[in-house]
N, C-alpha and C positions, 0 to 999 in steps of 0.2 A: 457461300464458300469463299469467296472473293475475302471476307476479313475472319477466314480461319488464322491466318499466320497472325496478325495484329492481334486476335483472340489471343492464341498461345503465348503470343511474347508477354501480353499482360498479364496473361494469370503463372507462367515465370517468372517475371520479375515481383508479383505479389506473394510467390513462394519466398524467396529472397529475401522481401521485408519482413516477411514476417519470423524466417531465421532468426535475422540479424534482432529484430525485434524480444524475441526470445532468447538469445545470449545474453544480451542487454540485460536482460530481467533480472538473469542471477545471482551479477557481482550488484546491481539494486538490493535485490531480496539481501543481501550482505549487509550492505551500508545501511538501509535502512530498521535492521530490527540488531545492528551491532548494539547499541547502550545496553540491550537487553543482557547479554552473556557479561558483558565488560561491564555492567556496572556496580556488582560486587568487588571487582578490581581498581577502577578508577575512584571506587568511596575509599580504599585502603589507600590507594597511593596520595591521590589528594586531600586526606583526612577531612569529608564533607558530609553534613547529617542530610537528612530524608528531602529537607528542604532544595541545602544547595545539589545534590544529586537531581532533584525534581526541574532543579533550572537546566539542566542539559535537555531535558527531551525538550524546554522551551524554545530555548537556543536554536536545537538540530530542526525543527518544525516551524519556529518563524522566517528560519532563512530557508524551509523549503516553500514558505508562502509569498514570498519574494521572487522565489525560481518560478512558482506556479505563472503569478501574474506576468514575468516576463515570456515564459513560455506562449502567452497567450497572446501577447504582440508578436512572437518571432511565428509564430503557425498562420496567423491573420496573413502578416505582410512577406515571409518569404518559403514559408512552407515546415514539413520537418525536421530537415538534415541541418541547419542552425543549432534549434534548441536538442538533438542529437547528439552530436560531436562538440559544444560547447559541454553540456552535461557528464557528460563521459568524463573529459579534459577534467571541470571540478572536483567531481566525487576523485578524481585521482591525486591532486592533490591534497583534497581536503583528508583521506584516509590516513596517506605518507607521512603527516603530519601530527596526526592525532594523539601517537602514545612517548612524543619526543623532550617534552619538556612541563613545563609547569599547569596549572589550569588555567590561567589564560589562553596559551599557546593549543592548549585542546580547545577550550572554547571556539578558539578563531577555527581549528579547523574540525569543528562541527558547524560551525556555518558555514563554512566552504564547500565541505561536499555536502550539506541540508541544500544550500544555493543549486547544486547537481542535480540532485533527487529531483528537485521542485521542478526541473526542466524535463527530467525523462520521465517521469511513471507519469504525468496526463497527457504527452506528448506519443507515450510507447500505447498507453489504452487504447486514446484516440485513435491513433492510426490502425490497431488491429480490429477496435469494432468499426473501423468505416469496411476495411479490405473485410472483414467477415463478414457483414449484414450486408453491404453495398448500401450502406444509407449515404453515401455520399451523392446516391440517385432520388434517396428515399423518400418519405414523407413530409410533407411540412413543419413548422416548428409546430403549427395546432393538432397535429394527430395525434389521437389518442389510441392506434389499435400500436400496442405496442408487446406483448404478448406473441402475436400472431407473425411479427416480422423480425423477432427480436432475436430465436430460441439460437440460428447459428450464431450469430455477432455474442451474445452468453456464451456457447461454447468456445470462440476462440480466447475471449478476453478469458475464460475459468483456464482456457491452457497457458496463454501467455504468465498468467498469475500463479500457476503450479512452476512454472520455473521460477517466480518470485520465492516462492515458497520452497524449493529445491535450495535455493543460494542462504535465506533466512535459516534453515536446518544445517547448512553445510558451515554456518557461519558457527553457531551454535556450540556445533561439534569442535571446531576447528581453535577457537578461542579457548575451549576445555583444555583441548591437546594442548595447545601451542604455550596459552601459561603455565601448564604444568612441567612444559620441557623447556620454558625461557625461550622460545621464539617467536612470543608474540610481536616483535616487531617486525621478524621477516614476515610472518603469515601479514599483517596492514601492507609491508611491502609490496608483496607478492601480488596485493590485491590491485593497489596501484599500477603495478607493471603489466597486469592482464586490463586492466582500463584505457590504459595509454594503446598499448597495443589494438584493442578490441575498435576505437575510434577512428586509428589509420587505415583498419580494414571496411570499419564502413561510410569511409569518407565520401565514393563514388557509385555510390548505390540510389537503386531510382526512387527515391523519397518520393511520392508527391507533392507537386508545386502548390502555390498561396492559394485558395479560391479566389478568381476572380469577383470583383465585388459587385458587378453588375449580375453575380450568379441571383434568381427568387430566393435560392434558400436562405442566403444569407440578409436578406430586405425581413426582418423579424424588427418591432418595435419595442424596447425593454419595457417600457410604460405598457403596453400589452401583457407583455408576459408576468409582468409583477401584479397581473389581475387572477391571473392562474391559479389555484390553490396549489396544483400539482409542482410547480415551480418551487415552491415553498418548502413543500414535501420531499423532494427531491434536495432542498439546502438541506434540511432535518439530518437526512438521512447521512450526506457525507460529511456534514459535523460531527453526529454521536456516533457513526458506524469503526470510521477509520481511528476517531479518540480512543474507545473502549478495545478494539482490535490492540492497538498499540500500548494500552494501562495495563492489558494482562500478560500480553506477553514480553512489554519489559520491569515488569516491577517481581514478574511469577520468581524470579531467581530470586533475588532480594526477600522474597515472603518465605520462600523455601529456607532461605541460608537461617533464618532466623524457628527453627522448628527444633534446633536441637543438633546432635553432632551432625546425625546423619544425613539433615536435612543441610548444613555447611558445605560437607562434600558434594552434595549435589547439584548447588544453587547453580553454579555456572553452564550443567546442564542443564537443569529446569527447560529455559527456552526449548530446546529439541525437540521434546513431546510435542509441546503447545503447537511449534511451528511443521511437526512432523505429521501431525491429524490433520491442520491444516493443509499441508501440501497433499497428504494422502486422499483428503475428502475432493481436492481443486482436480487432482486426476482421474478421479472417478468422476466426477462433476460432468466432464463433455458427455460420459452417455447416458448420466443421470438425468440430463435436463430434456433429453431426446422422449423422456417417459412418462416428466411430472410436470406440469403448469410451474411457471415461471413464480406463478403467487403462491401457491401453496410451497414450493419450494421457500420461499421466505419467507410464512408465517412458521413453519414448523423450524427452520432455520433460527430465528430469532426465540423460540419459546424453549428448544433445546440447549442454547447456548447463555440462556440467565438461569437454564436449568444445571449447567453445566456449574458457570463460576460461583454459584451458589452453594455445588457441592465443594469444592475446591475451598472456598471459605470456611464452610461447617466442617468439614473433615480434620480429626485429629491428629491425624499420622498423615505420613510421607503418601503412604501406594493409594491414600482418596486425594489426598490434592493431585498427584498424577491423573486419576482418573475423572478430575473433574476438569484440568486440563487437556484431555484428549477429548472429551463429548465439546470441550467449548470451540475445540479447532477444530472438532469435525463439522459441526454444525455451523460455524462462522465461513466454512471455505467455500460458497459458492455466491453469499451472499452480497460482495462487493463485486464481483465479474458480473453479475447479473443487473445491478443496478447501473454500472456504465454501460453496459449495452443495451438498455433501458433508456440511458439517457439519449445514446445516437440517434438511436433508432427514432426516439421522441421528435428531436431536433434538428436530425440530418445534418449536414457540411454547418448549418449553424453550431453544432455542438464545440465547433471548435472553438469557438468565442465563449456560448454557455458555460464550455468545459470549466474555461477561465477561472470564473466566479467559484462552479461548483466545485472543482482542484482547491481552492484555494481554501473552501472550507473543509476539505477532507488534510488540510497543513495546522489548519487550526483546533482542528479538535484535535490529531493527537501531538502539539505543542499544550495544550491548557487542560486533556483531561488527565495524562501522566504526572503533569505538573500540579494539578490539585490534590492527584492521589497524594503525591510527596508533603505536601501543606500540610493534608489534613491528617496525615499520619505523625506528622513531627509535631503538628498540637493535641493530639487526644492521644500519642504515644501507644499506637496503634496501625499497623500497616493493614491490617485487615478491614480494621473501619474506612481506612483512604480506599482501599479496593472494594466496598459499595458503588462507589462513584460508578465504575463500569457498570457495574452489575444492573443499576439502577436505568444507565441509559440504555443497558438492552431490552429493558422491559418494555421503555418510551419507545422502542425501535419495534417490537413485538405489537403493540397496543396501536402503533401506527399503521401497518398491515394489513392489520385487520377489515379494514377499509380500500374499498374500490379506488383507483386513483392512478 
C-alpha cells in the first residue's frame, strides 16, 4: 500500500505521454503522407515529369533517415523530450515553407520537416510500446517469446498510429478543399502554427529519462545479434513494409489523375480512401488483436494487401481502383504497429538503440521504393508498371511470414 500514490502518479503521468504522444501523431500523419495529395500540384506548378517528382519522396525520406539516426543518439544520451520538441520545431518550419517559392526552396523544405518526421515517429513508437508492453522491464534482447508479451504494446502502438492515420486522411481532404478554394497555403500555415504551438505545450511533460548504461538490457553485443536470423528479418520488414506503404499511397493520386477526366478530378483525393481504410482498420485493430494471434494477423495482412493492389492495378475504371485501395489499407493497417511492438518487446530498453538502425530503414525504403516507382514509370511510360515495385514487395513481405521467426 505504502507505493500506491507512486503507482498512481506513474501510471498518470504515463496517461499524459501517451496524450501528448498521440496529438503528436496527427499533424505527423500530415507531413508525412503530404507528397501524396500535393503532388498532382507540385508536378503542375514545378513543371516535373515522373522522375523529377520521384526525387521528392527521395528528398523527404533521406532527411528523415538523418532525423532517425539522430534520434537515436538524443533517446541513448538524453532521453525523449530532445528529439520531441526539436521534431515538432522542424516539421514546423519545414511545412511554412514548402508551397512559397521555387523547387529548390520546396526541396529544402522537404528536408526540413523529413529531418522532423525522422525524429518523431521512432521516438513517438518507441516510447508508447515501452509505456504499453512495459518492456522497458522486459525480456532480454535474446527472447524470443514475443507473441505472448507483445498483444498490449500492438495495441497501443495500432492506436497511436490510428491518429497517424486520422492526420494522413485529414491531410488528404484538406489539400482537396484548400487547392480548390486557393488556400493552400494557409491550410501548410496553419499546420505550422498548430506544431509550434503543440511543442510549447509539451515542453514540461515527464518524458522518460536516457537509460542508464550500466542498465543488463542495454549490454547487447551487435556482433551477436547480427548472428540472429530474426534480426535480419526484422531489417527486411522495415525496409519493404513502410517503402510499399508509402509507393501506394503517394503515387495512387497520380495513377488516378491519369484514368481519364473523371479520374483528374479525383486524383487529389485518391489518398483519402487509401489512408481512410487504413485508419479505419488501425481503429478496429486494438480489439482485433485481443482475438487473433499476432502471426496470423500478418500473414493474412500481407496476402490481402498484394491482393489488394493488384486489383487496384488490373482494374479499368475508377470504383475497382478505389476498391483495390480500401482492401490494401484495410489490410496494411495493423501490420506496421504490430511489428514495432514486436520489435520492443524482442529487445527491451535496448530497442531504443535497435530502433535506430531499424527506423532508419523504414526512411529508406519509403525514399527509394516511391522513387523507383517514379524511374521506372518515366522509362517504360507507364505508371502502372512502376507500381509493381510495391505490389511485388508485399508479396516478399507475405512469403516471409510464412515462417516462424
Amino acid at each position: 500500500m505504502a507505493n500506491l500514490p507512486s503507482e498512481l502518479s506513474r501510471s498518470a503521468s504515463n496517461r499524459r505521454l501517451i496524450l501528448a504522444g498521440q496529438i503528436a501523431f496527427l499533424p505527423t500523419g500530415i507531413l508525412t503522407t503530404l507528397l501524396g495529395p500535393m503532388l498532382p500540384i507540385l508536378i503542375a506548378r514545378w513543371a516535373m515529369n515522373d522522375t523529377q517528382a520521384g526525387n521528392l519522396f527521395l528528398v523527404q525520406f533521406l532527411a528523415m533517415l538523418v532525423g532517425v539516426q539522430l534520434s537515436g543518439v538524443l533517446l541513448a544520451r538524453w532521453g525523449f523530450r530532445p528529439a520531441f520538441l526539436s521534431g515538432l520545431l522542424l516539421m514546423a518550419g519545414g511545412v511554412a515553407t514548402l508551397y512559397m517559392g521555387s523547387l529548390w526552396l520546396g526541396l529544402v523544405a522537404l528536408a526540413t520537416y523529413g529531418l522532423g518526421l525522422g525524429l518523431i515517429i521512432p521516438s513517438d513508437n518507441l516510447l508508447i510500446a515501452e509505456i504499453g508492453s512495459g518492456s522497458g522491464a522486459g525480456p532480454s534482447a535474446g527472447s524470443s517469446k514475443v507473441d505472448s508479451g507483445s498483444s498490449s504494446g500492438a495495441s497501443a502502438v495500432s492506436l497511436l498510429n490510428f491518429f497517424w492515420g486520422v492526420g494522413a486522411v485529414f491531410c488528404s481532404l484538406m489539400v482537396a478543399w484548400s487547392a480548390a478554394h486557393k488556400l493552400l497555403p494557409f491550410f501548410l500555415g496553419s499546420v505550422a502554427a498548430f506544431l509550434v504551438l503543440l511543442a510549447l505545450a509539451m515542453r514540461n511533460l515527464p518524458f522518460p529519462e536516457a537509460a542508464k548504461s550500466s542498465d543488463p538490457l542495454l549490454s547487447f553485443s551487435w556482433r551477436e545479434l547480427a548472428k540472429s536470423p530474426a534480426l535480419w528479418l526484422f531489417a527486411a520488414v522495415f525496409f519493404l513494409y513502410p517503402g510499399a506503404e508509402t509507393a501506394v499511397g503517394g503515387w495512387i493520386g497520380s495513377y488516378v489523375s491519369r484514368l481519364g477526366a473523371n479520374g483528374a478530378a479525383m486524383a487529389s483525393m485518391m489518398p483519402a480512401f487509401f489512408w481512410s481504410a487504413l485508419t479505419t482498420g488501425r481503429a478496429a485493430g486494438t480489439a482485433f488483436l485481443r482475438h487473433f494471434s499476432e502471426r496470423r494477423v500478418l500473414r493474412a495482412g500481407f496476402a490481402a494487401g498484394a491482393a489488394g493492389i493488384a486489383l487496384m492495378l488490373a482494374a479499368p475504371t475508377l470504383p475497382g481502383v478505389i476498391a483495390g485501395a480500401l482492401i490494401t489499407g484495410l489490410s496494411f493497417a495493423t501490420l506496421y504497429p504490430i511489428t514495432v511492438a514486436r520489435l520492443s518487446q524482442r529487445f527491451g530498453v535496448a530497442a531504443r538503440s535497435i530502433g535506430a538502425v531499424m527506423f532508419s530503414l523504414a526512411a529508406v525504403g519509403p525514399a527509394v521504393i516511391p522513387w523507383m516507382v517514379g524511374v521506372i514509370s518515366h522509362a517504360s511510360g507507364s505508371l502502372r508498371a512502376g507500381l509493381l515495385l510495391p505490389l511485388g514487395a508485399t508479396v516478399i513481405l507475405f512469403l516471409m511470414h510464412l515462417f516462424e521467426w
